[in-house]
N, C-alpha and C positions, 0 to 999 in steps of 0.2 A: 322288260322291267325298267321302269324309268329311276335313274338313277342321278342322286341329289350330290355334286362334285362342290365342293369347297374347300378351299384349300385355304388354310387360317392364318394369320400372323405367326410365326414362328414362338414356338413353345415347347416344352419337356416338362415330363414328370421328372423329379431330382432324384436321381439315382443316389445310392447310400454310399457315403462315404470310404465303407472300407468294402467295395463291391469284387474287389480283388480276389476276396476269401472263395467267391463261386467258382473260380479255379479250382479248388480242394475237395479229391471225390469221384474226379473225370480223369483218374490218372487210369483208370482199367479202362476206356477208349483207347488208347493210345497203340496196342498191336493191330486196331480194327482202324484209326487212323493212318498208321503205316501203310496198310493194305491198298485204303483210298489212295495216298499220296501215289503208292507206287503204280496203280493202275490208272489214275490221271497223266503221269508221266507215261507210262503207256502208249495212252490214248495220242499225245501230244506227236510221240514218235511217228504211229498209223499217219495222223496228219501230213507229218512233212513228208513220208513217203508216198501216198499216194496223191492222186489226185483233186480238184477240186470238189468234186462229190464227197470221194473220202474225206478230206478235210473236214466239209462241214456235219458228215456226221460223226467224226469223231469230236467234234466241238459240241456237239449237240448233246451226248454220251458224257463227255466231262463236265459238259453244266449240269447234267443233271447229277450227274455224282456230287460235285462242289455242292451243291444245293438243297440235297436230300436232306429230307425234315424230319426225323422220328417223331411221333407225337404218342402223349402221356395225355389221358381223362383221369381228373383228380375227382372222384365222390368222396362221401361222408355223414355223418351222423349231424345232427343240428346240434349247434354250439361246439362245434371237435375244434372249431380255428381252421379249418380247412383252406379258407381263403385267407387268411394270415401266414399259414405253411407259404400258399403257395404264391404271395407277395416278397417271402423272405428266399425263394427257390430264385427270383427271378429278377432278385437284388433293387426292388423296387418298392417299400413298407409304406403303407399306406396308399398304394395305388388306386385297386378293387377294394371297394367296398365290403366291409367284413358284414354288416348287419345291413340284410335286405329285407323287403317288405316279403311277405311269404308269394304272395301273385307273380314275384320279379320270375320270368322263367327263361333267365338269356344264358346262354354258354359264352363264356370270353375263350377265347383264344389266344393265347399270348407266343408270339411268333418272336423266337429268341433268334439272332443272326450274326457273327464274327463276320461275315464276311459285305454287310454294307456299313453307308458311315451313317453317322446322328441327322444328318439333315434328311434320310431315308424315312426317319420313326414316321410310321402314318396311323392311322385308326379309321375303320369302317364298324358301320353298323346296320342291321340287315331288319325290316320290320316283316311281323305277320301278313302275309298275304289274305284277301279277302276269304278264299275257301277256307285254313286254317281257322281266323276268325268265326266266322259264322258256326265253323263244328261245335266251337266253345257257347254262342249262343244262343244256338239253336238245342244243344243237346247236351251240356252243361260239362261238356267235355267228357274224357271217362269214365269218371265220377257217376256223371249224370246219364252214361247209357244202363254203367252199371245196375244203377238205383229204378231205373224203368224198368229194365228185363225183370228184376229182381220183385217189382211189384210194389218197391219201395215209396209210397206216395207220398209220406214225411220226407224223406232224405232228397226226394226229387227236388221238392219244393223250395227249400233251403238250398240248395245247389240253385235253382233259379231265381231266388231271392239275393243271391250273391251276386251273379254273372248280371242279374241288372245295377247291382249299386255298383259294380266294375266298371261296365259300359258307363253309366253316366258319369262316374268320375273321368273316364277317360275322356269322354267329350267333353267333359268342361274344361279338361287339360287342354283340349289341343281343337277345340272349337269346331268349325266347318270343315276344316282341314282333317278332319280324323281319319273319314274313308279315302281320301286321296294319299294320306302318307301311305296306307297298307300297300305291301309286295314290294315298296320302294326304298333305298338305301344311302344313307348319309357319309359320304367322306371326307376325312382330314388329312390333313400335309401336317399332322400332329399328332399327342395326344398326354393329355394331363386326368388328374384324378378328378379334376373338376368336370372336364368332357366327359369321360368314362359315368361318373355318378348321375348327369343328365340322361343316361341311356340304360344304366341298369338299377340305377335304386332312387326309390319314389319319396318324393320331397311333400311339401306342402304349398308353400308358396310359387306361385306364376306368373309370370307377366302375359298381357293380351296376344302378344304379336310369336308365334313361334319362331318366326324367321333371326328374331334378334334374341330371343330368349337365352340367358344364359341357365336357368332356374333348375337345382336339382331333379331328376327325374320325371322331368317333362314328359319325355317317349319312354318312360320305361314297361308301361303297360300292353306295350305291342310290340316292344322292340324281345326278336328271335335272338338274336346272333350277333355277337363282337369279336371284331378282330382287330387286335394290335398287333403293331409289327416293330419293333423293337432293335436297334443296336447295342450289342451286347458281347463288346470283343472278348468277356474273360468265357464267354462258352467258346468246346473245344470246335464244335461244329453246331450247327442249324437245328432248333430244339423246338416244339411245340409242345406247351403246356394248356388243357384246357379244365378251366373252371366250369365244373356245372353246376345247374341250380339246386343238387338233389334231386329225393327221392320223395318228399312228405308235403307237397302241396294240397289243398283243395281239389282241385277238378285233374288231378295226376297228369298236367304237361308236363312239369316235371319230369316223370319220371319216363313220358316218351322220350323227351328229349335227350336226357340222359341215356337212355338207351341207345338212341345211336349217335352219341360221342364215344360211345365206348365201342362199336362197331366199328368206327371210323380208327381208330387206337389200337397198338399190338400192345400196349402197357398201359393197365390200369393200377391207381393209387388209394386204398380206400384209406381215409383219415379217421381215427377215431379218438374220444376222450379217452383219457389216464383214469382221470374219473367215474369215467362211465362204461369202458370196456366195450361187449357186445355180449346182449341179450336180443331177449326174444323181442322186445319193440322194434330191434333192427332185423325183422324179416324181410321188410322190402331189402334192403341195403344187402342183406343174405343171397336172398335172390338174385338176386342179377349177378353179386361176383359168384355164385355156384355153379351160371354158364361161360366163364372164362376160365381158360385153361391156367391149372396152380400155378404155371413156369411165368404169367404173364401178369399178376396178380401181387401186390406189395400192400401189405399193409403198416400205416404208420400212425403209430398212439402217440398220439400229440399231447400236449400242457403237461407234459410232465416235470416243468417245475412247479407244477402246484402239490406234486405228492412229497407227504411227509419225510418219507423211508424210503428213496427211489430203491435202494439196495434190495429190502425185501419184497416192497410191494409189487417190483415192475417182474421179477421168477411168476408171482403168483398173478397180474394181470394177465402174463402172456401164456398159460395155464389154464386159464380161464376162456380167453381166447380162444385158442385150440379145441377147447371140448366143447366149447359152442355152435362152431365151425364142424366140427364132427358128427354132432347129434344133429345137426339141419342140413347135411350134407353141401355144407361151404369148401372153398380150396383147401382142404388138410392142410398139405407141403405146401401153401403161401409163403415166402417171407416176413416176419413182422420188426419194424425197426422204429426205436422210439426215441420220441423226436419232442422239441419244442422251439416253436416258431414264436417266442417271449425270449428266448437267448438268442437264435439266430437274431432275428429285431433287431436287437441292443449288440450285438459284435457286428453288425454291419451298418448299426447309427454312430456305433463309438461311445454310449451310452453304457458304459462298464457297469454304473451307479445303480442302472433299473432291478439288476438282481444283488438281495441282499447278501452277506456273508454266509451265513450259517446254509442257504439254499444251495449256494453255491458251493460248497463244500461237502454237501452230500450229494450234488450230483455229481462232483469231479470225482466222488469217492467210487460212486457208480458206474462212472465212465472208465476209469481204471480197470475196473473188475470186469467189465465188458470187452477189452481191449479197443476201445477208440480212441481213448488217451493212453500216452505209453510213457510222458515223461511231461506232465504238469508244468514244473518248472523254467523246461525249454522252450515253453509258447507264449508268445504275447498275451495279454487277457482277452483281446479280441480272438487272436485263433482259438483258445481254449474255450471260451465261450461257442464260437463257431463247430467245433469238434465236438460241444457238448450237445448240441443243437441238433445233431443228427442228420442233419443237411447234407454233412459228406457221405457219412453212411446209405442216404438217398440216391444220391449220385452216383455212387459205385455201382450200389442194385440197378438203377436205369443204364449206366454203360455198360452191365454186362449183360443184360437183357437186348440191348440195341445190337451188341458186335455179337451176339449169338441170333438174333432174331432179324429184324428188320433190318438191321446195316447188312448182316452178311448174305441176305438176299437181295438187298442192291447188287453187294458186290459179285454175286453170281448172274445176276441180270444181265447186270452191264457189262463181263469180262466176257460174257458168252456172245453177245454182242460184238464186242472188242475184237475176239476171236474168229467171227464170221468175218469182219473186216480182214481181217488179217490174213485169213484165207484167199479172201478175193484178190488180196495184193500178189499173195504167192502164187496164185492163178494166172494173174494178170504176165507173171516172170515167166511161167513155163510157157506160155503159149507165146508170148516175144522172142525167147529165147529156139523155140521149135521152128517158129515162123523162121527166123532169121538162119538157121542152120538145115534151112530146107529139108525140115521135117514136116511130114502132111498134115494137115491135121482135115478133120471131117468140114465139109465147107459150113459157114454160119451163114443162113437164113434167118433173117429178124422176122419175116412172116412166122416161120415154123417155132422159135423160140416163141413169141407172142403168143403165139396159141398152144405151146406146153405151158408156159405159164397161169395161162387163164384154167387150161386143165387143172392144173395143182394146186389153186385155188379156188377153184368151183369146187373139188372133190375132197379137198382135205374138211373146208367151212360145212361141207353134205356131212361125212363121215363124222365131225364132231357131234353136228345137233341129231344126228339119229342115234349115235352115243349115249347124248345125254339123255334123249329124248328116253333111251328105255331105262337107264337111271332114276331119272326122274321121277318115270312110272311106277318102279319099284317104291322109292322111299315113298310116294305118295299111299300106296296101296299099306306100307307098312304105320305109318303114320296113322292110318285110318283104322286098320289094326289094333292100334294103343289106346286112338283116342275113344275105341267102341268098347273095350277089354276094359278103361277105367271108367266110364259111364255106370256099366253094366256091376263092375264091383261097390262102385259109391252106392247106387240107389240099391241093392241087393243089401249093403250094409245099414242104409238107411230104412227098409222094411225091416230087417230085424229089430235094427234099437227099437223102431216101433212096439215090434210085438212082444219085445222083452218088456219096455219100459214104457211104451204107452207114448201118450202125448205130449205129458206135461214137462218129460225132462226134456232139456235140450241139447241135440245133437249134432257132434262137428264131426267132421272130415279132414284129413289132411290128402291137397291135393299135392302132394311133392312125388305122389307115386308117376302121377301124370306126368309129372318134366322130366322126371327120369328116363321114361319109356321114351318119352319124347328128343329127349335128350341124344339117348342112345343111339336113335332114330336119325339122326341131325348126324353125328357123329361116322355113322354107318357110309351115308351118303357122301359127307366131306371125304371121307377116305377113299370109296371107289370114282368120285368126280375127279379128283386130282391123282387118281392110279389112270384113269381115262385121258386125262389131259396127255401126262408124259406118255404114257405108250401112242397116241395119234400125234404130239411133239416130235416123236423120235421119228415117227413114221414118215411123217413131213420133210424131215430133216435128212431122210437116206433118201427121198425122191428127190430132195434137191440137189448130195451130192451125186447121183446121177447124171445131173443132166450136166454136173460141171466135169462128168467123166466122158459124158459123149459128145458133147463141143468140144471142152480142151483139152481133150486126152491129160487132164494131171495124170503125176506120178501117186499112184493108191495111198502107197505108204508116207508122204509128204501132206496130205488134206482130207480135210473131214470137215463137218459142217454140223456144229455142236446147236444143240437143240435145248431153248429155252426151261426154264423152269417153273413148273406150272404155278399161279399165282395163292395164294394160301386162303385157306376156307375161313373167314370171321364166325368168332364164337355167339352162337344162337344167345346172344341176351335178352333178345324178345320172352322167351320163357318166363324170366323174372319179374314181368310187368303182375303188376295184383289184379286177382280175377275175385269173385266172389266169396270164394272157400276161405281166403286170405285173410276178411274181413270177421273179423271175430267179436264179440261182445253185445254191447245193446240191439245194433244194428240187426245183427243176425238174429237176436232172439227176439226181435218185433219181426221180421221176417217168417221165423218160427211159430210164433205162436196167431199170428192169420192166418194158420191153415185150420182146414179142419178135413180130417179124417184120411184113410192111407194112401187113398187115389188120390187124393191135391198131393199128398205130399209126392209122392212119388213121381207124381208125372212134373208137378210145377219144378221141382226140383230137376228132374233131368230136363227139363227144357232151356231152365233158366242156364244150368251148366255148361247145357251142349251151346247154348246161346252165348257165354261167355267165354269159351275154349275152339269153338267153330273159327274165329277170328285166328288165332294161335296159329292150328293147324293151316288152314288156307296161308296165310303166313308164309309160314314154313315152304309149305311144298308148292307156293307162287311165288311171291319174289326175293323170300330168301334164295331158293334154289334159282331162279333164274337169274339174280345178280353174280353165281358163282359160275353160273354157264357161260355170263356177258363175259366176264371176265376172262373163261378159259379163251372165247373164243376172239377179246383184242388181243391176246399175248397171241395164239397165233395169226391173227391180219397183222399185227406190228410186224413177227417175223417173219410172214411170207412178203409186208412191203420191203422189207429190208432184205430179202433176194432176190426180188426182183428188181430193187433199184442197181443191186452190187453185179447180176449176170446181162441186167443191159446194158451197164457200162460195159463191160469186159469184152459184151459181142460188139460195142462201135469200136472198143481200143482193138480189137482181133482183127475187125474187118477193113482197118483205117490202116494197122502196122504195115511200114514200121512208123509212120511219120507219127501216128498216135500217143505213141508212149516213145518216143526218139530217148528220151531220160537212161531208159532199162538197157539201150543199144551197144553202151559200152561193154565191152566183158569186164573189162576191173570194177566200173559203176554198180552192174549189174550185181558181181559177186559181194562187194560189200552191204549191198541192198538186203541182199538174201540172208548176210549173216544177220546185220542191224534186226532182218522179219524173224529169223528165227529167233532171236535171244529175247523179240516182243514177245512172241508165242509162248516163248518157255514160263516170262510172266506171266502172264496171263491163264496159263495153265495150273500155275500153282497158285493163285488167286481165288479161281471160282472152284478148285479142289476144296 
């Protein structure tokens, strides 16, 4: 991919003035920060006692601890404020564009970081590749497969009536140069709201030359993906936040895309209006959080300084919520937390003035009775504004989702890691210490080690994929199960309406039975994939401390070789993309009513279904499942390279001793070594417990 480097005159978005306040929120991190702290300290000790191998993989182990990035996909309702929320999260108002053209279909990524400095801030931007492109105009995107299978000749049309006035707007944006930008990516040594706006939201005015153009929304029509990276000392640690474009486009990129941000994500955010709640127009929006798990799922009712009565009204919004969510089987047990990103704004401009008195007084009224304010009087008007904002209520929900989710399976990642090391050093002490007190030990052959090794991973990588492989076969056979069992029930239901009601009423279907099955399906699988993983994990992991029992004779009771933790199943949100059933009203009942008689309907109708849900399933049981197989099977090559780098040092420092490890030769050396490894160990134990 050819990749467009720039690096700009020095520049910044102005951070808000009282950006301090994003402190407030992140204090429930702080036992899941301990943890970090104490097993980087750790890591640092492994360092200085072993070697230079050890060393740098325990520097390697501590960057990636220091570094780890939790990430949060923010969706939502159109007009919820969404990107206003998530401009005031990230202490930067008016960054992102709150109001984009509906075609803008980019996800930002906004890369929050304590730990680099402001001359780091940079921004990329990533454009549609030629194959992406062409899907959208050759075949008018989803939309427009939709409307073919479907038989839709109107709705086709207009879908390709569209995709050409796009195209040529875009060429006249961006000239000869159009097809040469695609697949290619723009980067800054910067980045301001004026860059950002040239990349995600579409302007009018251009100048000839791209090269110099500074003009709003030049590349927004092709531009995929943004990334800024951000210095951001008041976060407690390294945070991804990403905006996506939604769910209610035209030609539903959208809503792929969206799709897998939320993949990519162990926390999702759906923003909604005060206003507006959630109804049935938000089915898409239903969909897709109804394939994430509740625990990972926050909902936040935003603009609620626009309501009258926050007191009464926001009981009976979230009320409302609930049964909505209930009857279209969304996350029930979601959290919901209400928020307005109008007050955050104004307590982190310093703009006291933007809210009037009397608004302000029924929302402190509400906040009190909510308990997020406990004592009015004792906060500045900025914090109380801040506190009324709901901003820190956000932040609590994401730090305790992160040090229950995603951080605390770093933290078992990486101590289990930590702990192989740690092993190997204790390893490294007995067989010094045996060597030197002429004790025997089995003689070490690096031939014969080499070729155990290649045995134990030749056979463990065999044993996984035939594992999965009959996994796999199961949920595919189950999957096809579901998707035959709800074919078979839709058009059975659709001959009877016929013959009850004939032709003229029109008849709908709710395909949510289909996700469910499907669902379950998905579900079924993720559970025996990752019960597969750790049983062939463990399995791995008793072969290898064998082989550290028949070289170095350790002591049993002193070692053990802790075995990874299988990597976690991402929730099927593919599910939630709109298939045809989805599509309710006009559309469907010009559909309906070109048919004639019970064979069109029946058959055209199960064709077009199986044609729109065939996708899904193949899905599913191809590279969703093979993405969680790739997965099982880097955790285990990561952890068979990491014994195999840790047992061929140990057989050169075995077969070299004493001059190898001269360090270990002292007895007084030696004995403080081993206590320093044991009290790592005892860390590190209680760590990844």
């Amino acid at each position: 991919m050819k990749v467009d480097t720039r690096i700009m005159e020095e520049g910044a978005a102005p951070a808000a003035g009282n950006a301090h306040l994003l402190g407030r929120g992140f204090e429930g991190l702080e036992p899941y920060l301990q943890k970090s702290r104490d097993l980087r300290q750790a890591l640092v000790a492994l360092g200085k006692m072993g070697d230079k191998s050890t060393n740098r993989t325990a520097r390697r182990l501590h960057h990636q601890l220091k570094h780890a990035e939790p990430s949060v996909t923010m969706i939502g309702q159109v007009k919820a404020g969404k990107t206003s929320l998530v401009n005031a999260m990230v202490g930067f108002p008016d960054l992102l564009p709150a109001d984009v053209n509906p075609w803008t279909s980019v996800v930002t990524s906004l890369h929050l970081n304590p730990h680099v400095s402001q001359d780091e801030n940079r921004a990329s931007f990533r454009f549609f590749d030629m194959e992406e492109w062409s899907r959208l105009l050759d075949r008018g995107g989803r939309i427009g497969e939709l409307a073919a299978r479907a038989g839709a000749e109107d709705e086709l049309e207009k879908v390709r009536e569209q995709v050409i006035e796009m195209r040529e707007k875009s060429r006249e944006r961006l000239g000869d140069k159009f097809e040469l930008l695609l697949g290619q990516q723009h980067d800054y040594g910067y980045f301001d709201n004026e860059l950002i706006e040239r990349y995600v939201c579409l302007g009018d005015d251009f100048e000839d030359d791209f090269e110099t153009s500074q003009a709003q929304g030049r590349f927004a029509d092709i531009t995929k993906s943004a990334e800024i990276f951000m210095h951001r000392p008041e976060m407690p640690m390294p945070l991804c936040i990403r905006d996506t474009p939604g769910v209610n486009d035209t030609f539903m990129i959208r809503e792929q895309i969206t799709i897998r941000a939320i993949r990519e994500s162990r926390i999702c955010v759906v923003v909604l209006a005060a206003h507006q709640a959630l109804s049935s127009v938000d089915m898409a929006l239903i969909r897709l959080i109804a394939n994430v798990k509740s625990r990972e799922v926050i909902i936040a009712v935003n603009r609620c300084d626009e309501l009258s009565d926050p007191l009464t009204q926001i009981p009976q919004i979230r009320n409302s919520i609930r049964k909505t969510l209930s009857e279209h089987d969304g996350p029930k047990d979601a959290q919901i937390i209400f928020s307005s990103a109008y007050c955050a704004t104004a307590a982190l401009t310093g703009n006291i003035d933007a809210i009037d008195a009397e608004t302000l007084e029924a929302l402190t009224a509400w906040a009190v009775e909510d308990g997020r304010v406990t004592d009015p009087d004792a906060l500045t008007p900025e914090e109380l504004l801040w506190d009324i904002s709901g901003l820190p209520s956000i932040y609590a929900a994401l730090s305790e989702r992160i040090s229950d989710g995603a951080g605390q399976d770093m933290l078992d990642r990486i101590a289990k890691s930590a702990m192989n090391l740690a092993n190997g050093l204790n390893a490294a002490h007995q067989v010094v210490s045996r060597r030197e007190s002429d004790i025997g030990l089995p003689p070490l052959e690096k031939g014969q080690l080499e070729s155990e090794l290649k045995r134990i991973e030749a056979d463990s990588i065999a044993a996984m994929n035939a594992a999965f492989e009959t996994t796999i076969q199961e949920f595919q056979k189950r999957l096809e199960r579901s998707h035959r069992s709800f074919l078979e029930r839709a058009t059975g239901s659709l001959l009877k309406h016929l013959e009850e009601n004939g032709e003229s009423e029109v008849w709908e279907y709710d395909p949510s039975g289909l996700r469910i099955l499907l669902r379950t399906a998905y579900q079924v699988f993720g559970r025996k994939a990752q019960k597969t993983t750790k049983d062939l994990l463990i399995e791995t992991a008793e072969t290898y401390a064998s082989v550290y029992f028949r070289l170095f004779d350790v002591a049993e009771e002193d070692f053990g070789i802790e075995a990874p933790t299988p990597p976690s199943v991402p929730s099927p949100v593919l599910l939630g993309q709109t298939i045809a059933l989805d599509l309710k009203g006009t559309w469907w009942s010009r559909w309906w009513h070109k048919r004639r008689g019970f064979r069109s309907f029946a058959t055209e109708f199960a064709d077009m279904i199986k044609s729109e849900t065939d996708p899904i399933v193949e899905s599913l049981s191809g590279a969703h499942a093979e993405s969680i197989r790739e997965a099982s099977l880097q955790e285990l090559r990561e952890f068979m390279a990491e014994q195999r780098l840790l047992l061929t040092r140990l057989s050169e420092e075995a077969d070299n001793a004493p001059g190898g490890a001269a360090a270990l030769l002292d007895a007084e050396g030696t004995a403080i070594k081993r206590a320093q490894l044991k009290q790592t160990m005892a860390t590190l134990t209680e760590i990844a417990a």
